[in-house]
mmJSON file of the N, C-alpha and C atoms, coordinates in Angstrom:
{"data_MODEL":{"atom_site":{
"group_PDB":["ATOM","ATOM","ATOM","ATOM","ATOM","ATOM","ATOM","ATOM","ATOM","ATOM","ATOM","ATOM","ATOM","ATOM","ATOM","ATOM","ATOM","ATOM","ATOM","ATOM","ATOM","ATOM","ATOM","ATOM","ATOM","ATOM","ATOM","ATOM","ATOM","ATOM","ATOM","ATOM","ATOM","ATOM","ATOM","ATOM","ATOM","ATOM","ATOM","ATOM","ATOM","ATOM","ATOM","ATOM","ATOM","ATOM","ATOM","ATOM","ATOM","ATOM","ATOM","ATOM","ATOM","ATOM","ATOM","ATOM","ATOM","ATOM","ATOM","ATOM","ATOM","ATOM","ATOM","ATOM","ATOM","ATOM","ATOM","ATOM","ATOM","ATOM","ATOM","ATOM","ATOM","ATOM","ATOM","ATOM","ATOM","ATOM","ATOM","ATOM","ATOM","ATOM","ATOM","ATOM","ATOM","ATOM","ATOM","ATOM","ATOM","ATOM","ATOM","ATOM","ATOM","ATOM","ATOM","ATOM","ATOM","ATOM","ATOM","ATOM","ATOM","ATOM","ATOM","ATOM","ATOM","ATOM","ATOM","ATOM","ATOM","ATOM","ATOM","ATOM","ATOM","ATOM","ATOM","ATOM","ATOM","ATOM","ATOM","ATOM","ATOM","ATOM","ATOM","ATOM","ATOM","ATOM","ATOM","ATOM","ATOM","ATOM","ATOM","ATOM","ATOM","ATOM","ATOM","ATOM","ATOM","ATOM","ATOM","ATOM","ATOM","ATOM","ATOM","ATOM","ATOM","ATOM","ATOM","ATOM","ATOM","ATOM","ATOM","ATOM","ATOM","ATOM","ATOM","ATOM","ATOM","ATOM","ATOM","ATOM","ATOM","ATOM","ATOM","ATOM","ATOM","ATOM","ATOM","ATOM","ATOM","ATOM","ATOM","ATOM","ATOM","ATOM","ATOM","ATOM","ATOM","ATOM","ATOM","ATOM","ATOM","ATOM","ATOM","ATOM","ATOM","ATOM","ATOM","ATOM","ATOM","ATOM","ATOM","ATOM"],
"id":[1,2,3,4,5,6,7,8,9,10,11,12,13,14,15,16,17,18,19,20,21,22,23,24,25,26,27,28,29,30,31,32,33,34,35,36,37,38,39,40,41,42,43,44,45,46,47,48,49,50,51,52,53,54,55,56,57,58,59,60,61,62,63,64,65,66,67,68,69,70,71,72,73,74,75,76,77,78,79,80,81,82,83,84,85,86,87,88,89,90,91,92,93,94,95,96,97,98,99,100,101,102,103,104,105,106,107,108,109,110,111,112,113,114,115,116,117,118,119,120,121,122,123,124,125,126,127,128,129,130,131,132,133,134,135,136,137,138,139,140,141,142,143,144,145,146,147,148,149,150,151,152,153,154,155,156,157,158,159,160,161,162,163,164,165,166,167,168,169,170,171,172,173,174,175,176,177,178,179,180,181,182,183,184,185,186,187,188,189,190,191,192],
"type_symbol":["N","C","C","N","C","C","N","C","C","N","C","C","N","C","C","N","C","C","N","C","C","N","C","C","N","C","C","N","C","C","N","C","C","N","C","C","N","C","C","N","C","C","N","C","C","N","C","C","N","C","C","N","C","C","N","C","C","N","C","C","N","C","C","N","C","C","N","C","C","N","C","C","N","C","C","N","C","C","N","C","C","N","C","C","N","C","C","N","C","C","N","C","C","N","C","C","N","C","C","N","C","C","N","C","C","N","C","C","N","C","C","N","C","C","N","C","C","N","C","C","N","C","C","N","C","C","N","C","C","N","C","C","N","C","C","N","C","C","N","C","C","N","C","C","N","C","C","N","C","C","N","C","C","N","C","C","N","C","C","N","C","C","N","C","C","N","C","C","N","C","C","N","C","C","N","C","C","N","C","C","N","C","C","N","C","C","N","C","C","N","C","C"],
"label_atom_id":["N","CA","C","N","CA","C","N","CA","C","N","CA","C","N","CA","C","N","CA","C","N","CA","C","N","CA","C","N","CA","C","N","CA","C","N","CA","C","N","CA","C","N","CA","C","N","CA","C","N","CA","C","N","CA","C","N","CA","C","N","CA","C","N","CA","C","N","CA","C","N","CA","C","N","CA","C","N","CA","C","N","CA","C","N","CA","C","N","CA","C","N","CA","C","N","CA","C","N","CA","C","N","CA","C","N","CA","C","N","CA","C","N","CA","C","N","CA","C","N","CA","C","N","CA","C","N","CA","C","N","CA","C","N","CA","C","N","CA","C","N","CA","C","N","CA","C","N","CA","C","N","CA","C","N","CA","C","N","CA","C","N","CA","C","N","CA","C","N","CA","C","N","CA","C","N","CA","C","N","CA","C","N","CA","C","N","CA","C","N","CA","C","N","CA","C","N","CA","C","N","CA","C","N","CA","C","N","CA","C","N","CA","C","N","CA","C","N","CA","C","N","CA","C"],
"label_alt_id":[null,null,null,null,null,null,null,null,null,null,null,null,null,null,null,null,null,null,null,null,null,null,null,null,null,null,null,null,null,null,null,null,null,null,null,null,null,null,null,null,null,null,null,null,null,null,null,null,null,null,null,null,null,null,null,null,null,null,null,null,null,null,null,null,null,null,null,null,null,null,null,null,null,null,null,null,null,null,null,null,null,null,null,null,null,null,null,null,null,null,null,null,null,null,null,null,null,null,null,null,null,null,null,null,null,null,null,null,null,null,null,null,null,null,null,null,null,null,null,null,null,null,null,null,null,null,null,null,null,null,null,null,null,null,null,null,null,null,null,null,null,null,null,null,null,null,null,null,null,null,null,null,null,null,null,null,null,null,null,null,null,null,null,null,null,null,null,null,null,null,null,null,null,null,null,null,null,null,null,null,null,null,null,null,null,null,null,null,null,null,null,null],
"label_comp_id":["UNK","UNK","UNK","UNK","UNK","UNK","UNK","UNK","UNK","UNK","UNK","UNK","UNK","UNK","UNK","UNK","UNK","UNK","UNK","UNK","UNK","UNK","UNK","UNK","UNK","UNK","UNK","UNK","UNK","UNK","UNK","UNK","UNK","UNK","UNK","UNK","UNK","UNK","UNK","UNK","UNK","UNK","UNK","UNK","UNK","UNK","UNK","UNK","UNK","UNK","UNK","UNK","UNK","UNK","UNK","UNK","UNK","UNK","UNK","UNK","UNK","UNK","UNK","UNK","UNK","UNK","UNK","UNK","UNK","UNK","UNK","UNK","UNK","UNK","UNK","UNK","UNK","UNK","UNK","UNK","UNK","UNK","UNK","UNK","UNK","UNK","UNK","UNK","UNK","UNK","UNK","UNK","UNK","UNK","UNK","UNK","UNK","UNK","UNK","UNK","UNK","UNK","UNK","UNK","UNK","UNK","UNK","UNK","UNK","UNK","UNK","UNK","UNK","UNK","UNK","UNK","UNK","UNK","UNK","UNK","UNK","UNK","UNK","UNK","UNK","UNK","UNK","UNK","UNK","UNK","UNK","UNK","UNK","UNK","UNK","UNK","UNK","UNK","UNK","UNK","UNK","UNK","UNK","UNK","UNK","UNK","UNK","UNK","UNK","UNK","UNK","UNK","UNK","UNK","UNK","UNK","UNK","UNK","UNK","UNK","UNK","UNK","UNK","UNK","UNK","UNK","UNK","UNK","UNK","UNK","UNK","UNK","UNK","UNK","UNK","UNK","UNK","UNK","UNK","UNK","UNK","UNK","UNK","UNK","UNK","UNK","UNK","UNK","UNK","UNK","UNK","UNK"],
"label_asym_id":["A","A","A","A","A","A","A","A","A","A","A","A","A","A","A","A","A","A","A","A","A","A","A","A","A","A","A","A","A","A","A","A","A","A","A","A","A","A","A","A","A","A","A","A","A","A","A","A","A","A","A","A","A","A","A","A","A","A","A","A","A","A","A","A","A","A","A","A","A","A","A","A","A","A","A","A","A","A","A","A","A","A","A","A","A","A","A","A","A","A","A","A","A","A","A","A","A","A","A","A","A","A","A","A","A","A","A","A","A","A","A","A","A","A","A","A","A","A","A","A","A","A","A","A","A","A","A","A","A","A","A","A","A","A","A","A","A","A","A","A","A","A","A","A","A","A","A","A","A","A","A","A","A","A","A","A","A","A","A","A","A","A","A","A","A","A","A","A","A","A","A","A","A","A","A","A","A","A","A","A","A","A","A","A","A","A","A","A","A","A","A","A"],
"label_entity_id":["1","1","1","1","1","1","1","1","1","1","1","1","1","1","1","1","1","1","1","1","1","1","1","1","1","1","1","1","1","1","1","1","1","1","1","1","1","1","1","1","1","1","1","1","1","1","1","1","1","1","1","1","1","1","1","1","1","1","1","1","1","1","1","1","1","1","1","1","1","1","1","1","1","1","1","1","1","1","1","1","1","1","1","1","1","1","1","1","1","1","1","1","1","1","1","1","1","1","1","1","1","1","1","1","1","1","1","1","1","1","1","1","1","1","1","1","1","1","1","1","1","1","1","1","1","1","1","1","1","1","1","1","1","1","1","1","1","1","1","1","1","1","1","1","1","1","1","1","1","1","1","1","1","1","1","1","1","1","1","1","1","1","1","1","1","1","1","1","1","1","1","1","1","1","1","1","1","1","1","1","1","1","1","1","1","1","1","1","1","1","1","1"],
"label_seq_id":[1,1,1,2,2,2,3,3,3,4,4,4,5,5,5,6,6,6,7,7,7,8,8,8,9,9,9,10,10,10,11,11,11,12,12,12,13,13,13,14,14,14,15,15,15,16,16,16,17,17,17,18,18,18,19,19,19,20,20,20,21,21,21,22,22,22,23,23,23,24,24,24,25,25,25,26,26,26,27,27,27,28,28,28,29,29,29,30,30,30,31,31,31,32,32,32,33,33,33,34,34,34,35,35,35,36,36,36,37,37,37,38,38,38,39,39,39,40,40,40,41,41,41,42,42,42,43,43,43,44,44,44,45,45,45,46,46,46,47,47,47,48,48,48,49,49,49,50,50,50,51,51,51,52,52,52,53,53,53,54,54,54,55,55,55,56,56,56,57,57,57,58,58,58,59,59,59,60,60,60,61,61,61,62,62,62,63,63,63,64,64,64],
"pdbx_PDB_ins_code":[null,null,null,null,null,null,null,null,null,null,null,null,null,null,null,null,null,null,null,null,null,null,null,null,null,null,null,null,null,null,null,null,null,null,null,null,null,null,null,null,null,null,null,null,null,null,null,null,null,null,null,null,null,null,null,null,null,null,null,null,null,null,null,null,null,null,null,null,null,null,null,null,null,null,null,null,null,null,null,null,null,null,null,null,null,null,null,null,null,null,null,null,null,null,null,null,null,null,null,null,null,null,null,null,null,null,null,null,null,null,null,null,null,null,null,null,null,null,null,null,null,null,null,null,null,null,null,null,null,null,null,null,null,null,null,null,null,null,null,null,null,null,null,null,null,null,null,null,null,null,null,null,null,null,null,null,null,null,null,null,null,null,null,null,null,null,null,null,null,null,null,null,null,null,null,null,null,null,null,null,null,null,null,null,null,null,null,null,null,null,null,null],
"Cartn_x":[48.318,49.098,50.254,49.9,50.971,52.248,51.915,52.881,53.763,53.072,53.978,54.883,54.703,55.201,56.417,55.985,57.241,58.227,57.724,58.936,59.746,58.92,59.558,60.522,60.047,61.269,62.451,62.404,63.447,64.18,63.207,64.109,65.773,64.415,65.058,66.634,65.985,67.655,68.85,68.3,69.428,70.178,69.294,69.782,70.728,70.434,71.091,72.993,72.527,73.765,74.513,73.93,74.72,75.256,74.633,75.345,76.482,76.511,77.578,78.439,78.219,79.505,80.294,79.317,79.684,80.467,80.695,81.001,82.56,82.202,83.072,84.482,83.965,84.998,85.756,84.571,85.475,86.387,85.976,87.318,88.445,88.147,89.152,90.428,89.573,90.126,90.253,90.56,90.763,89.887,89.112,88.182,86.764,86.475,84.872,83.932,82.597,81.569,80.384,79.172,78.122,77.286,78.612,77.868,76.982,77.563,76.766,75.373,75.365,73.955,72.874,73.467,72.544,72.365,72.935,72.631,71.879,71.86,70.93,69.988,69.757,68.536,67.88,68.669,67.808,67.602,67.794,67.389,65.992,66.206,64.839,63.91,63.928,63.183,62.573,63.258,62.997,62.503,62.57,61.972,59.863,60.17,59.063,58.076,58.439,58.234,57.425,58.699,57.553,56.325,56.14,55.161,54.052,54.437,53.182,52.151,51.496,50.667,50.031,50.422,49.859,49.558,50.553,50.49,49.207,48.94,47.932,46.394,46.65,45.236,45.193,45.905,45.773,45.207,45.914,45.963,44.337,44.347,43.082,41.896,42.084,41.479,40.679,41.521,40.526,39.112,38.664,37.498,37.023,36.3,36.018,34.974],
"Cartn_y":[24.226,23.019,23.05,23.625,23.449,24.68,25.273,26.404,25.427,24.864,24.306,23.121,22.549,21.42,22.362,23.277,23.947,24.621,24.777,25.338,23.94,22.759,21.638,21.333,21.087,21.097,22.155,23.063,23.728,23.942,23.601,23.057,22.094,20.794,19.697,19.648,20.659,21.17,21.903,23.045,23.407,22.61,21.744,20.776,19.648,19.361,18.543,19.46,21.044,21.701,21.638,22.182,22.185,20.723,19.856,18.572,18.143,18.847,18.275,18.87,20.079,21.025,20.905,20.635,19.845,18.962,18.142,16.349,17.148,17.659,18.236,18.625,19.373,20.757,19.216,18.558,17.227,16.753,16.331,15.168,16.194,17.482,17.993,18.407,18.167,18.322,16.991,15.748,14.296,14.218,14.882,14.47,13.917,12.996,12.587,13.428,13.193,14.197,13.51,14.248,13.988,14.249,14.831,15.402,13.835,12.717,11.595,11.801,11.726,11.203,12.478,14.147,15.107,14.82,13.992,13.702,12.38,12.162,10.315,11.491,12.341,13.179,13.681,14.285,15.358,13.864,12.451,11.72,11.345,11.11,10.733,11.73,12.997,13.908,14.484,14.309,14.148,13.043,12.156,10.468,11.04,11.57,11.418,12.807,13.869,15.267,14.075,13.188,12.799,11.376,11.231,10.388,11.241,12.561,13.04,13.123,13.274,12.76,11.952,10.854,8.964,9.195,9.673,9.268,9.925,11.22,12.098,11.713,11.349,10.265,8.7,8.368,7.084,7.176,7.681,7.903,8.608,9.562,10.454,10.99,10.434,10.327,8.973,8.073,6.141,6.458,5.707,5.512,4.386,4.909,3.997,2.93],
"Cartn_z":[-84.989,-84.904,-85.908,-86.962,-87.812,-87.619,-86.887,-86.402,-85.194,-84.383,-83.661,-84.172,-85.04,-85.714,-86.452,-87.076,-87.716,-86.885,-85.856,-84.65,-84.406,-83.842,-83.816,-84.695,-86.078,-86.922,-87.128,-86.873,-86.928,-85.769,-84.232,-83.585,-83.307,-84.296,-84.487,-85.309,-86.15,-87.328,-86.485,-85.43,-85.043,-83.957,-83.292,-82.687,-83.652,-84.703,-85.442,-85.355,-85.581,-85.879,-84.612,-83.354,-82.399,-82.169,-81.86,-82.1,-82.666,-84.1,-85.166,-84.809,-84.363,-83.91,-82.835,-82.14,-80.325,-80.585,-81.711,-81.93,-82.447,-83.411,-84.168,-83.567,-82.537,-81.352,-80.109,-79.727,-78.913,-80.136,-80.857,-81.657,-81.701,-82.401,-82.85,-81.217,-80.292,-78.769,-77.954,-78.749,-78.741,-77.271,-77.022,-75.691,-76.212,-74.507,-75.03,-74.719,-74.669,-74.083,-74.403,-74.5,-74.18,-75.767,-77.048,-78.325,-78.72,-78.311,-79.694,-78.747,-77.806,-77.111,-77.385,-77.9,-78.519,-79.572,-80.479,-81.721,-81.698,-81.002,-80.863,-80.705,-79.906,-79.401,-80.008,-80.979,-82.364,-83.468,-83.257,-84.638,-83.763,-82.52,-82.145,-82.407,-81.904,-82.314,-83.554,-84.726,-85.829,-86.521,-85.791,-86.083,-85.543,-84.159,-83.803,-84.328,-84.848,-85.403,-87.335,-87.591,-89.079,-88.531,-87.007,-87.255,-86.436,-85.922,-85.3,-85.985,-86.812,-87.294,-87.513,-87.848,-87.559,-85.738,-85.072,-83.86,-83.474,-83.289,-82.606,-83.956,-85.284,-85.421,-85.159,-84.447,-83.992,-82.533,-81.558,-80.29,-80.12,-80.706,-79.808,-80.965,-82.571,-83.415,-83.644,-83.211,-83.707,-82.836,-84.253,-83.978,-82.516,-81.727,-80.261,-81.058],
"occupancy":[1.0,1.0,1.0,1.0,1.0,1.0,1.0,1.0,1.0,1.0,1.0,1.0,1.0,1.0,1.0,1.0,1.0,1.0,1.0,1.0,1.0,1.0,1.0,1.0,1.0,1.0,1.0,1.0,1.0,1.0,1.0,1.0,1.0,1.0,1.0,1.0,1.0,1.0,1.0,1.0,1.0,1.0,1.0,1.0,1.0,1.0,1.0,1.0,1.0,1.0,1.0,1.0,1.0,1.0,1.0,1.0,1.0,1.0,1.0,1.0,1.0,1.0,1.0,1.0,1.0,1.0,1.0,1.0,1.0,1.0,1.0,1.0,1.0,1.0,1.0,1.0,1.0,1.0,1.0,1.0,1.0,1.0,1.0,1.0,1.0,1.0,1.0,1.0,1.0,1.0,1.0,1.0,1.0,1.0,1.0,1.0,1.0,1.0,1.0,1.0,1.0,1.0,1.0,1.0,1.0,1.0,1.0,1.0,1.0,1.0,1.0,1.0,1.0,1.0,1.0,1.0,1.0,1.0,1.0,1.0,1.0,1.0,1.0,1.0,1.0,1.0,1.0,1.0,1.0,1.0,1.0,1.0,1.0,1.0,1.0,1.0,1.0,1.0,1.0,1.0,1.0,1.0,1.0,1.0,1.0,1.0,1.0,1.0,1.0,1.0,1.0,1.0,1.0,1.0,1.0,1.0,1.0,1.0,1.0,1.0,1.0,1.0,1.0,1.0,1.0,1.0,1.0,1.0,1.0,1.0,1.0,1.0,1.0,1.0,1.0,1.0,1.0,1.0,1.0,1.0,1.0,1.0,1.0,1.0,1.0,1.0,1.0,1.0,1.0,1.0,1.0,1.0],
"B_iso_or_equiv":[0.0,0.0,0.0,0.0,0.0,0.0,0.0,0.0,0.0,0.0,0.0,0.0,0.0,0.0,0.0,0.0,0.0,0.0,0.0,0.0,0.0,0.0,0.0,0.0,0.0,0.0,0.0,0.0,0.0,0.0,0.0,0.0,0.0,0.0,0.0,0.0,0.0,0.0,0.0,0.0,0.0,0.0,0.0,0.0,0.0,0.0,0.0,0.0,0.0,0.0,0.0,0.0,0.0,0.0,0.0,0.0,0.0,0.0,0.0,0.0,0.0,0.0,0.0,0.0,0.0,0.0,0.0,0.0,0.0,0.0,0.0,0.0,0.0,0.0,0.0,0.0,0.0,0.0,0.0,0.0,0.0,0.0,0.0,0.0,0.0,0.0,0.0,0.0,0.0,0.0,0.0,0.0,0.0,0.0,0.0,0.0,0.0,0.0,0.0,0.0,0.0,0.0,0.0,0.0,0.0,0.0,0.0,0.0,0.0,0.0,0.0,0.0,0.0,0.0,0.0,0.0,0.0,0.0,0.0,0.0,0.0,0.0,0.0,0.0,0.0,0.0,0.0,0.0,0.0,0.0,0.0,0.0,0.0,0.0,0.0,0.0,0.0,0.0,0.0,0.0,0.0,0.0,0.0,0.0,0.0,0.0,0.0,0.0,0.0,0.0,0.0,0.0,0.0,0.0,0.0,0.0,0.0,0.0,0.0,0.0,0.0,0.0,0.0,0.0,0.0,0.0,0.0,0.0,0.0,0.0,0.0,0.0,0.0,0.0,0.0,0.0,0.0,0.0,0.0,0.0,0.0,0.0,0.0,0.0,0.0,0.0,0.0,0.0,0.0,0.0,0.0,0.0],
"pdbx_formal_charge":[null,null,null,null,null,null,null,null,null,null,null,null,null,null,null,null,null,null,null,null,null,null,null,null,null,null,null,null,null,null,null,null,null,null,null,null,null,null,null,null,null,null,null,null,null,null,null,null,null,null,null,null,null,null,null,null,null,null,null,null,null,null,null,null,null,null,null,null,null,null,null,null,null,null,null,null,null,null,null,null,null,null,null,null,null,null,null,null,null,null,null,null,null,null,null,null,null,null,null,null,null,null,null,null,null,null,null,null,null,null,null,null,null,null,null,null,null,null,null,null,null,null,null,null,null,null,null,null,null,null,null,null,null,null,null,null,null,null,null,null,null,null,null,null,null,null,null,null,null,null,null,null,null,null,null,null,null,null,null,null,null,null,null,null,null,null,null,null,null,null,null,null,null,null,null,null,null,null,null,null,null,null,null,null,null,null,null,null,null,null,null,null],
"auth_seq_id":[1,1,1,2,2,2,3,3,3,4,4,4,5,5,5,6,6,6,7,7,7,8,8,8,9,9,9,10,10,10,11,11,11,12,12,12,13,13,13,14,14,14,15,15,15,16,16,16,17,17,17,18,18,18,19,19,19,20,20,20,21,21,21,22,22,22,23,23,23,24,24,24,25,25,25,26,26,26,27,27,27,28,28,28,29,29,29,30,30,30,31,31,31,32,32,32,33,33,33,34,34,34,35,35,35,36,36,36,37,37,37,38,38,38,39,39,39,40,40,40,41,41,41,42,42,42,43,43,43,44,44,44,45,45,45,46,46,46,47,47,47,48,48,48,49,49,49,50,50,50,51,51,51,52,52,52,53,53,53,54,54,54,55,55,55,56,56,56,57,57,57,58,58,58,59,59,59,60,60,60,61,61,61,62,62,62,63,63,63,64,64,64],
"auth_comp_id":["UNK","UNK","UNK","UNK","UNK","UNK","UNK","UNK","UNK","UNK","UNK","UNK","UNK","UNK","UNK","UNK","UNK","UNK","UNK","UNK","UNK","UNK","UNK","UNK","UNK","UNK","UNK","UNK","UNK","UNK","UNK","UNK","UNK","UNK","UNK","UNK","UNK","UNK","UNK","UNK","UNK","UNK","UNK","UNK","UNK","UNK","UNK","UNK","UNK","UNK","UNK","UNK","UNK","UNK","UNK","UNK","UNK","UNK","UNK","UNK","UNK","UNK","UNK","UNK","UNK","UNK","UNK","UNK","UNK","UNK","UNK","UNK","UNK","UNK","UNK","UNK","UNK","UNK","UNK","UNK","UNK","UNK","UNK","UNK","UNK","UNK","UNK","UNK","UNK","UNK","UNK","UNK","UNK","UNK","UNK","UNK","UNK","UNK","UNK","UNK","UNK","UNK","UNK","UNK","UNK","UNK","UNK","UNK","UNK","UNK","UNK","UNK","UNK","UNK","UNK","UNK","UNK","UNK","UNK","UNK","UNK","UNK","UNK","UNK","UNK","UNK","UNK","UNK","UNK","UNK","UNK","UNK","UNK","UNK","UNK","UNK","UNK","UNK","UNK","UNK","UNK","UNK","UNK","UNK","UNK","UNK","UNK","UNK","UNK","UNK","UNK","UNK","UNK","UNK","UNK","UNK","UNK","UNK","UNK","UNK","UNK","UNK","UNK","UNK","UNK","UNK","UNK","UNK","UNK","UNK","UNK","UNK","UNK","UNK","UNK","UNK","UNK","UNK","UNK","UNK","UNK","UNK","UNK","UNK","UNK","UNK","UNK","UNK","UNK","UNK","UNK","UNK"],
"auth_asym_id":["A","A","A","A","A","A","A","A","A","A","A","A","A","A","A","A","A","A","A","A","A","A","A","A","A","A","A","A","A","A","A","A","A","A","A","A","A","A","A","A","A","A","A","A","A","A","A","A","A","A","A","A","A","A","A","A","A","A","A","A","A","A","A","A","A","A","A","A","A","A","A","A","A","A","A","A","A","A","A","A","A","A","A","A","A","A","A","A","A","A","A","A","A","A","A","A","A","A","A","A","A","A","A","A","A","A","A","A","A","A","A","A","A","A","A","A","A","A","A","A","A","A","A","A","A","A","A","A","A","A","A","A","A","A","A","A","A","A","A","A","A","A","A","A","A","A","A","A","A","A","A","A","A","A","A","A","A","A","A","A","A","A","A","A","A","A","A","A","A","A","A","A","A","A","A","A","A","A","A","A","A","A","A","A","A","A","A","A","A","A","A","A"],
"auth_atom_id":["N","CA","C","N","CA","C","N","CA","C","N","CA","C","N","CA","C","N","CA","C","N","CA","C","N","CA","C","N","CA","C","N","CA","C","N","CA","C","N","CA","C","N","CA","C","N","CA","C","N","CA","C","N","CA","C","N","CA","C","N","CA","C","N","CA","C","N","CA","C","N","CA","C","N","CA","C","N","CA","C","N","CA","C","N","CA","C","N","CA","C","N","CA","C","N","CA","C","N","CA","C","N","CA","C","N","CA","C","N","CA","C","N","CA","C","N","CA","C","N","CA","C","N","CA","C","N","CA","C","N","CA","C","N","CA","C","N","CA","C","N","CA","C","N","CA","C","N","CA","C","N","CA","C","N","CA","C","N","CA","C","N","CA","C","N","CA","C","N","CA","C","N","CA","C","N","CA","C","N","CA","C","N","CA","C","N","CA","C","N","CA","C","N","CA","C","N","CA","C","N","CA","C","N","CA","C","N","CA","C","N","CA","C","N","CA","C","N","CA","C","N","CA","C"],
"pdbx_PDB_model_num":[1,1,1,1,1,1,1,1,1,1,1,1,1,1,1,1,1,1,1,1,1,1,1,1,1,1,1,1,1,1,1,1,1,1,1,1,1,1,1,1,1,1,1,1,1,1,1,1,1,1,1,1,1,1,1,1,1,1,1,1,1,1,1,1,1,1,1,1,1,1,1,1,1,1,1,1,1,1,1,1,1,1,1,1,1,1,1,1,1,1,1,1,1,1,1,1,1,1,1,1,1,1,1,1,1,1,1,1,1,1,1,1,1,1,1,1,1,1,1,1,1,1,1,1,1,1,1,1,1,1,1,1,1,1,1,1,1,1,1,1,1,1,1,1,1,1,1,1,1,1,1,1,1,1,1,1,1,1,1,1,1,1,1,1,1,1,1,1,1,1,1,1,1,1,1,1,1,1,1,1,1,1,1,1,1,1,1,1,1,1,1,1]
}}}
């Protein structure tokens, strides 16, 4: 588990990069695109990568 969580996060980082860069390359090309909504993407993902834990002992750990 903890191997996959660390792929996740470093997922999550290069997604943060391609994003910034994506955002970066439109402005500097006064066009719009689709970079903010990958970066809304990688904060959710990184939002949900620091509660997996609470989540997967809440969900399928609570006590019945």
């Amino acid at each position: 588990m903890s191997w996959l969580i660390w792929g996740a996060v470093i997922a999550t980082i290069a997604g943060f990069i391609v994003a910034a860069a994506m955002l970066a390359w439109q402005r500097s090309q006064g066009g719009g695109g689709d970079a903010q909504g990958k970066l809304v993407g990688a904060m959710i993902a990184a939002a949900l990568i620091a509660m997996a834990g609470t989540i997967i002992n809440t969900v399928f750990l609570a006590p019945a």
